[in-house]
C-alpha positions as CSV (number, residue, x, y, z in Angstrom):
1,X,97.7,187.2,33.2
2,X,97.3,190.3,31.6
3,X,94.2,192.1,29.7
4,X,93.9,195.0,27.6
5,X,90.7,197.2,27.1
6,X,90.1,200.4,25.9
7,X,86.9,200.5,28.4
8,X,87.5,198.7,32.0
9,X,84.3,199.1,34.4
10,X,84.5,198.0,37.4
11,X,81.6,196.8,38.9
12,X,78.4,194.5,37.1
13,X,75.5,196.2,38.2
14,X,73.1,198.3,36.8
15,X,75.5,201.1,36.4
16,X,77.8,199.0,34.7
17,X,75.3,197.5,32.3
18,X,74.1,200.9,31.0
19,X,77.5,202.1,30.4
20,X,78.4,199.3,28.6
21,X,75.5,199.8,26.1
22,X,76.2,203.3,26.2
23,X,79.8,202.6,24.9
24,X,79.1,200.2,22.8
25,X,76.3,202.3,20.8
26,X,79.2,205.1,20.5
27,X,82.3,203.5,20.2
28,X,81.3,200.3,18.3
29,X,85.0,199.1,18.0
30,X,86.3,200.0,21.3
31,X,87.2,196.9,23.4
32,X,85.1,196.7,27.4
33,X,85.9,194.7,30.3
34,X,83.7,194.0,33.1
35,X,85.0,192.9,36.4
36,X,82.4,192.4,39.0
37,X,82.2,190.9,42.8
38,X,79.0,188.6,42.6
39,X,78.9,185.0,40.4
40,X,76.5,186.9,38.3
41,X,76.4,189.2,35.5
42,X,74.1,192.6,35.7
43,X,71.0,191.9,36.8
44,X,68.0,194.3,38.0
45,X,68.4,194.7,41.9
46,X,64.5,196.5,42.5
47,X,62.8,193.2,41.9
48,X,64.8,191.3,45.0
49,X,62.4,193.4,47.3
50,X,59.5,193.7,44.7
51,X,58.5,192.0,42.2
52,X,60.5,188.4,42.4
53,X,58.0,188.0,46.0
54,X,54.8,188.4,44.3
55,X,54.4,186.4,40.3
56,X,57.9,187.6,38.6
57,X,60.3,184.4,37.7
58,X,64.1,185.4,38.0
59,X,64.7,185.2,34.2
60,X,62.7,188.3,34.2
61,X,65.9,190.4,36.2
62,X,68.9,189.9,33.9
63,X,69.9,192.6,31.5
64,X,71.0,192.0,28.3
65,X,74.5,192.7,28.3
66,X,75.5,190.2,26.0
67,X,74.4,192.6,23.5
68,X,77.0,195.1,24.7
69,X,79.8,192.8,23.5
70,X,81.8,193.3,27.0
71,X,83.8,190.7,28.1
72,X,83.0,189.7,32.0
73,X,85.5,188.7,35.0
74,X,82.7,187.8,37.6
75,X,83.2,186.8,41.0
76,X,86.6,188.8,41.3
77,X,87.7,192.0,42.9
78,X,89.5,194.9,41.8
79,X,92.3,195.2,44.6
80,X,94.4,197.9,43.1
81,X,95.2,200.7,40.8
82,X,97.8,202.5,39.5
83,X,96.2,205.1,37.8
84,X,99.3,206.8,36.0
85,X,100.1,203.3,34.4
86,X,96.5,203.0,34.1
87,X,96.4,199.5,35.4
88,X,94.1,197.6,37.9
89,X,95.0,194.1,39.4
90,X,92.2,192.0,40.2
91,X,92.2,189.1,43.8
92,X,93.5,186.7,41.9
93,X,96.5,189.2,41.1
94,X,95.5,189.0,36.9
95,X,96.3,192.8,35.7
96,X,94.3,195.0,33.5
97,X,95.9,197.7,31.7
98,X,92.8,200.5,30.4
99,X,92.3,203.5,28.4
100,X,89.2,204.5,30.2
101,X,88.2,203.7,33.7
102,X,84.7,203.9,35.2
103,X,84.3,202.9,38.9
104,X,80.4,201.6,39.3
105,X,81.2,199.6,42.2
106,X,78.1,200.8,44.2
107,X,78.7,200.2,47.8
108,X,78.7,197.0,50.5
109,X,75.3,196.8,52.4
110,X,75.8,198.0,56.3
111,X,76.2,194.7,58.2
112,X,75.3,194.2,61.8
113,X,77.4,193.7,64.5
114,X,77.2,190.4,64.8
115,X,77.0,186.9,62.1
116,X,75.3,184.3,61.5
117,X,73.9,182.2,58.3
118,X,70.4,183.3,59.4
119,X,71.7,187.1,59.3
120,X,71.2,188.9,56.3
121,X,72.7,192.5,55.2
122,X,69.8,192.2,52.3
123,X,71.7,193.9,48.9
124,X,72.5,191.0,46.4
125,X,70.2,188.2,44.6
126,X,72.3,185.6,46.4
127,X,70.4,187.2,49.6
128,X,67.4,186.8,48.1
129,X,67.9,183.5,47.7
130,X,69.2,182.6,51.3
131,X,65.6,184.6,52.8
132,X,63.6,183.1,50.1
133,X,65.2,179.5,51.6
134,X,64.3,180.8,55.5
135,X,61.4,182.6,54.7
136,X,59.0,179.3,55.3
137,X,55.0,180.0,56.7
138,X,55.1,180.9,59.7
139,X,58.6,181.5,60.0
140,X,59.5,184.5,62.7
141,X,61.3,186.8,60.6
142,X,62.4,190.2,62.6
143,X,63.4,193.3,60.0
144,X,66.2,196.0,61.2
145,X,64.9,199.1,59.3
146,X,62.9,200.7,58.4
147,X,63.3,202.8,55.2
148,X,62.5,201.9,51.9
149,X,63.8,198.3,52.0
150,X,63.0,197.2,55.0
151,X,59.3,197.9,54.5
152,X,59.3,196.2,51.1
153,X,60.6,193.4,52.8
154,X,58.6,193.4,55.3
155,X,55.1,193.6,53.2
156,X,56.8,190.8,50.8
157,X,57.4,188.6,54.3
158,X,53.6,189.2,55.7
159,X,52.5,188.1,51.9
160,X,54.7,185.1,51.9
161,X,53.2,183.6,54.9
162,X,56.3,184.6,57.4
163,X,55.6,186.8,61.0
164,X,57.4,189.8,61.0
165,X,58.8,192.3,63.4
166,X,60.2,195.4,62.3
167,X,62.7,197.4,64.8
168,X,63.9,200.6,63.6
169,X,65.4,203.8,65.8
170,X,62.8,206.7,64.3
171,X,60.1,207.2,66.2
172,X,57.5,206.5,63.4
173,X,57.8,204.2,59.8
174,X,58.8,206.5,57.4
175,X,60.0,209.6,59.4
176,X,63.1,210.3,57.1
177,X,60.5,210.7,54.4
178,X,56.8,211.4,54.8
179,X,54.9,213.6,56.8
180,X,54.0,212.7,60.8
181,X,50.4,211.9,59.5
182,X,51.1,209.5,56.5
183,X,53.3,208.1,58.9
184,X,50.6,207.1,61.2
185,X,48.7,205.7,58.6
186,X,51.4,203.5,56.8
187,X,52.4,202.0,60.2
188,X,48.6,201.2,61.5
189,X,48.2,199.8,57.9
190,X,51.8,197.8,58.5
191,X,49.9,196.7,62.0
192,X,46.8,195.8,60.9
193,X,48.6,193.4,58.2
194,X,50.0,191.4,61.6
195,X,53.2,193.2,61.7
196,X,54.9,193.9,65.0
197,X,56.6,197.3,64.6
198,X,58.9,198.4,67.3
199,X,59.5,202.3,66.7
200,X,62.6,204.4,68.5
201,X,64.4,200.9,69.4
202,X,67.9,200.1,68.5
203,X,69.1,196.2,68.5
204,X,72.0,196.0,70.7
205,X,73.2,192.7,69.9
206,X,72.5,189.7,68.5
207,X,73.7,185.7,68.6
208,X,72.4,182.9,66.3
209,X,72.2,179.5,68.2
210,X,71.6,176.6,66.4
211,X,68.5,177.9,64.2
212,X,67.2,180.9,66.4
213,X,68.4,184.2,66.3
214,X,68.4,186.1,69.7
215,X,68.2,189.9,69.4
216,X,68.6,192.2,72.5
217,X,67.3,195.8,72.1
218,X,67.9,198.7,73.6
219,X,65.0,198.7,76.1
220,X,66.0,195.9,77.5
221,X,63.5,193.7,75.4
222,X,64.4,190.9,73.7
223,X,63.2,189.1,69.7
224,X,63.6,185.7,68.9
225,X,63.4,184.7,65.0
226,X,64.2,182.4,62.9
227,X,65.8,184.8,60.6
228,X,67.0,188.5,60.7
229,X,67.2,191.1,57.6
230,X,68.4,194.0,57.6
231,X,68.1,197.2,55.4
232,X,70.0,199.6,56.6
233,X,71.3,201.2,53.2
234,X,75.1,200.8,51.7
235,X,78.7,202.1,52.6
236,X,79.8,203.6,49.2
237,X,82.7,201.6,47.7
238,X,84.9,204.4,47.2
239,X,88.6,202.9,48.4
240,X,90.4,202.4,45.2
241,X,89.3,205.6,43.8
242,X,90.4,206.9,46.6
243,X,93.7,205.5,46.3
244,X,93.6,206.8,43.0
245,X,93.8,210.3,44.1
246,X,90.3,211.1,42.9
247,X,88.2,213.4,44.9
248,X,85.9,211.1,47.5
249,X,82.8,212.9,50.0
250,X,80.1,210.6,50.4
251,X,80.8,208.2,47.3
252,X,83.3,209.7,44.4
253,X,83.0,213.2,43.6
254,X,82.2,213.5,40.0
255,X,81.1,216.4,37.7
256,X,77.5,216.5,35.3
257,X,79.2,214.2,32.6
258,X,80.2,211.8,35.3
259,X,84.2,212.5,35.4
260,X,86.0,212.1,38.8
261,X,89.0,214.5,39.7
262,X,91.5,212.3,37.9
263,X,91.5,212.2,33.9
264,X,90.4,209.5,32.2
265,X,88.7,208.0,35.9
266,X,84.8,208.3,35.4
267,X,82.3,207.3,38.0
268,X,78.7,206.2,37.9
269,X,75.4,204.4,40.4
270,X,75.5,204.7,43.5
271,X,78.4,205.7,44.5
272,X,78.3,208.5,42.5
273,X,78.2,212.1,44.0
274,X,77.1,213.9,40.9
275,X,75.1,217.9,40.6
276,X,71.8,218.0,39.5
277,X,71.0,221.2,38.4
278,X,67.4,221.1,40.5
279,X,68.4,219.7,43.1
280,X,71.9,220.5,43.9
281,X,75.0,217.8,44.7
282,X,74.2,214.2,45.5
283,X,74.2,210.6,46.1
284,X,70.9,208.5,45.0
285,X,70.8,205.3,45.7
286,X,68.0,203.9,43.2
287,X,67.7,202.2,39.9
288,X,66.4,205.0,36.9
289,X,69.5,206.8,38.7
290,X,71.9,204.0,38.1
291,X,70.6,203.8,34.6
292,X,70.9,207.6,33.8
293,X,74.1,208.2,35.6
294,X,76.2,204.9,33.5
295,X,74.7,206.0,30.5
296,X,76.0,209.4,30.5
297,X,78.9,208.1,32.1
298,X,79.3,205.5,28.6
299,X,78.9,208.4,26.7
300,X,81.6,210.6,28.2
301,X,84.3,207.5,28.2
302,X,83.2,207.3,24.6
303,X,84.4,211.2,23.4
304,X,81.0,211.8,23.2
305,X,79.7,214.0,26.7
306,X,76.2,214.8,27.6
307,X,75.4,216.6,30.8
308,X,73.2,215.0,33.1
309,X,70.3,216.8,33.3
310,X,67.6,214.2,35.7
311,X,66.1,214.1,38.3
312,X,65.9,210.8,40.9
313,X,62.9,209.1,40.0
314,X,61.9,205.8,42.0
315,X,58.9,204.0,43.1
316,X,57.4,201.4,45.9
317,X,54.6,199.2,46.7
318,X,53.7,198.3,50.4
319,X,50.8,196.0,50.4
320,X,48.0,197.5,47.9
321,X,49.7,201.0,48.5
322,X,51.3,202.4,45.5
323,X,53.8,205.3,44.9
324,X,56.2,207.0,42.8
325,X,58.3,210.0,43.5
326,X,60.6,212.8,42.0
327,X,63.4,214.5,43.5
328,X,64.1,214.3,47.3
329,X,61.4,213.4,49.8
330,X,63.0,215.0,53.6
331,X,60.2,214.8,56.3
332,X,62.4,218.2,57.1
333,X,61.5,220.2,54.5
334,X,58.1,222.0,54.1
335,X,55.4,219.8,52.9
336,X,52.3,220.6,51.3
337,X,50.0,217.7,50.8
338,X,46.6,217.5,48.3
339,X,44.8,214.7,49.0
340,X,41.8,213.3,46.6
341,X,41.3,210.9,49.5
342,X,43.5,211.3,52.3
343,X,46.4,208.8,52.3
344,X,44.6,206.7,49.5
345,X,45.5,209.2,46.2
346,X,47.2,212.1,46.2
347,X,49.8,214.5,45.8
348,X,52.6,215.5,48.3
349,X,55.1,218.5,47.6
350,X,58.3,219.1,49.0
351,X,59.1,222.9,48.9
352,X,62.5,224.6,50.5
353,X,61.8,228.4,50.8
354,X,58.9,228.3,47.7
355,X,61.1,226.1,45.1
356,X,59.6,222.3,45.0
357,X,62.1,220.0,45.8
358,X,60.5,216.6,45.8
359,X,57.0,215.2,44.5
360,X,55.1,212.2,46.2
361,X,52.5,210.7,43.7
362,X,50.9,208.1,46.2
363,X,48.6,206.0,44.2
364,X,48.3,208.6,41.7
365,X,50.0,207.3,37.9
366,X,51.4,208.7,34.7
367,X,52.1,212.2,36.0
368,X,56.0,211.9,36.4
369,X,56.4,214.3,33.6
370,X,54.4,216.6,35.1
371,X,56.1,216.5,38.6
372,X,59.7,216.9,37.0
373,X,58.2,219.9,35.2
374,X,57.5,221.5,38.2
375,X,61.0,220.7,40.1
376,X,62.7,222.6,37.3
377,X,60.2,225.5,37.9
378,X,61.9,228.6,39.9
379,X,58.4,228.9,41.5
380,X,57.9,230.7,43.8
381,X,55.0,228.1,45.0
382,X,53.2,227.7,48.1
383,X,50.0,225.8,48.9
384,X,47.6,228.1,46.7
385,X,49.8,227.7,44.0
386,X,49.9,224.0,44.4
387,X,46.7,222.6,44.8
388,X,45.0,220.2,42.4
389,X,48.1,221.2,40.3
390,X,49.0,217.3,39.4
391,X,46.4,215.2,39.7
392,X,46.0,211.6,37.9
């Protein structure tokens, strides 16, 4: 079978869904197809480890793509692409012939070694539902990870009832991102919560017998659970593109308007590698990202380009602990912190030879605008320039 679009996007996530509105605002007669892996159309993927554990019912997650007039081809895989003919064939070998190609495909969650049904590479909302299915009270639920999903998880576990180990191989929670002391704290506040947290320890392999999970680590140790999660961050879908002859180093190399190396090839989400003029060349893996990034992708597949001008803006909750953050939080780079109340409310900045890279607002609201203000800044800043700057 054979389609015909003017727009083809492939991938239905978040990416997707904002470049579909994006096209269909400026290019209200152009034609869009859709063709994405999961059973289910775009949905919001921040609430699988947030909101959806605490009071939010899943009709809250859908977006409204509907109103983008794109047509759908879910639970299908682009498998090919020819992109002189400007053609893609699907799994079920159907072809799609395009004017205008935009590759949000994200990327496949890093699996573990070894499988099981009570194994979980946590990424879609049919994950969701499998944990939600093993996460009973009192369940013994072990997490592999621990960066930003793993410890949502693992507070939305502890507040579901379940017991919950967490085995990660840095040497404190949150070393990729906060400072050695805000580390200490988060993890005695993980502890105190009942949480087992196994710091510097890799799991070395794993079998599922019957309903129990066996993990062995790498100090010889050994977990049993009744379930395993694990967050250990995506592998960039980047193959076809590839195969495509567009440029590819981490995720698909594109420029500010979202174009790839190939014309009339556009990529958006995360597995976009994209400049930001603050910031420099990069990957971000988070949802006001995905947003930003397949809306100025729409615009650009549209005739109509914008430069991307952001800046990665995302937010968490662990427990009663609150955050949001600008930019690019490294534990490597130079970190002043201003603290109201030390590790309750305050302001963390992350500065690379006096230009502020990254903000931390930890429990501290509504100053986003302020903290993006001073990323743009050529500075140069230090401490005495910093202090009680931002404050909520």
């Amino acid at each position: 079978m054979h389609h015909h679009f003017d727009h083809l996007i492939l991938g239905a996530g978040m990416a997707a869904e904002a470049a579909a509105q994006a096209l269909a605002e400026t290019d209200p007669s152009a034609s869009i197809g859709m063709i994405g892996a999961e059973k289910h159309p775009p949905y919001n993927r921040p609430p699988l480890s947030k909101a959806l554990w605490k009071d939010a019912g899943e009709n809250s997650i859908w977006r409204p793509i509907a109103a983008s007039g794109a047509q759908l081809f879910l639970g299908r895989r682009a498998t090919a692409i020819d992109a002189d003919a400007h053609t893609v064939t699907d799994d079920r070998g159907e072809t799609y012939r395009y004017g205008k190609l935009l590759f949000a495909t994200g990327g496949s969650a890093r699996r573990l070694p070894f499988e099981g049904d009570r194994i979980l590479a946590y990424r879609t909302l049919d994950d969701y539902h499998r944990l939600l299915a093993l996460a009973e009270k009192e369940a013994r639920i072990v997490v592999i990870g621990g960066g930003f999903v793993g410890s949502e998880i693992a507070a939305a576990l502890v507040g579901h009832g379940c017991r919950v180990t967490m085995v990660f191989p840095e040497p404190m929670l949150g070393a990729r991102a906060y400072p050695a002391d805000l580390c200490r704290f988060i993890e005695n506040y993980y502890r105190d919560r009942g949480i087992d947290v196994r710091t510097g320890r890799m799991v070395k392999d794993g079998t599922q017998e019957g309903n129990t999970v066996r993990l062995a680590l790498d100090d010889g140790s050994a977990l049993e659970a009744d379930a395993v999660v694990a967050g250990l961050g995506i592998i960039p879908e980047t193959t076809l593109a590839e195969a495509a002859g567009a440029q590819v180093n981490n995720g698909i190399v594109v420029d500010e308007c979202m174009r790839t190396t190939v014309f009339d090839l556009f990529a958006a989400g995360d597995v976009a590698n994209f400049p930001s003029q603050a910031l420099g060349r990069r990957r971000v893996e988070h949802e006001d990202t995905a947003l930003s990034t397949g809306r100025i992708a729409g615009l650009a597949m549209a005739g109509k380009p914008e430069p991307y001008a952001g800046l990665p803006f995302f937010y968490s909750d662990l427990f009663d602990l609150g955050y949001e953050a600008v930019g690019t939080l490294d534990s490597r780079l130079e970190i002043f912190e201003d603290w109201v109340e030390p590790h309750r409310e305050g302001v963390l900045y992350y500065l690379d030879q006096g230009r502020v890279r990254g903000v931390l607002l930890w429990n501290t609201w509504g100053r986003i605008d302020a903290a993006r203000a001073l990323i743009h800044e050529a500075g140069p800043h230090s401490a005495s320039t910093l202090r009680g700057r931002i404050r909520g």
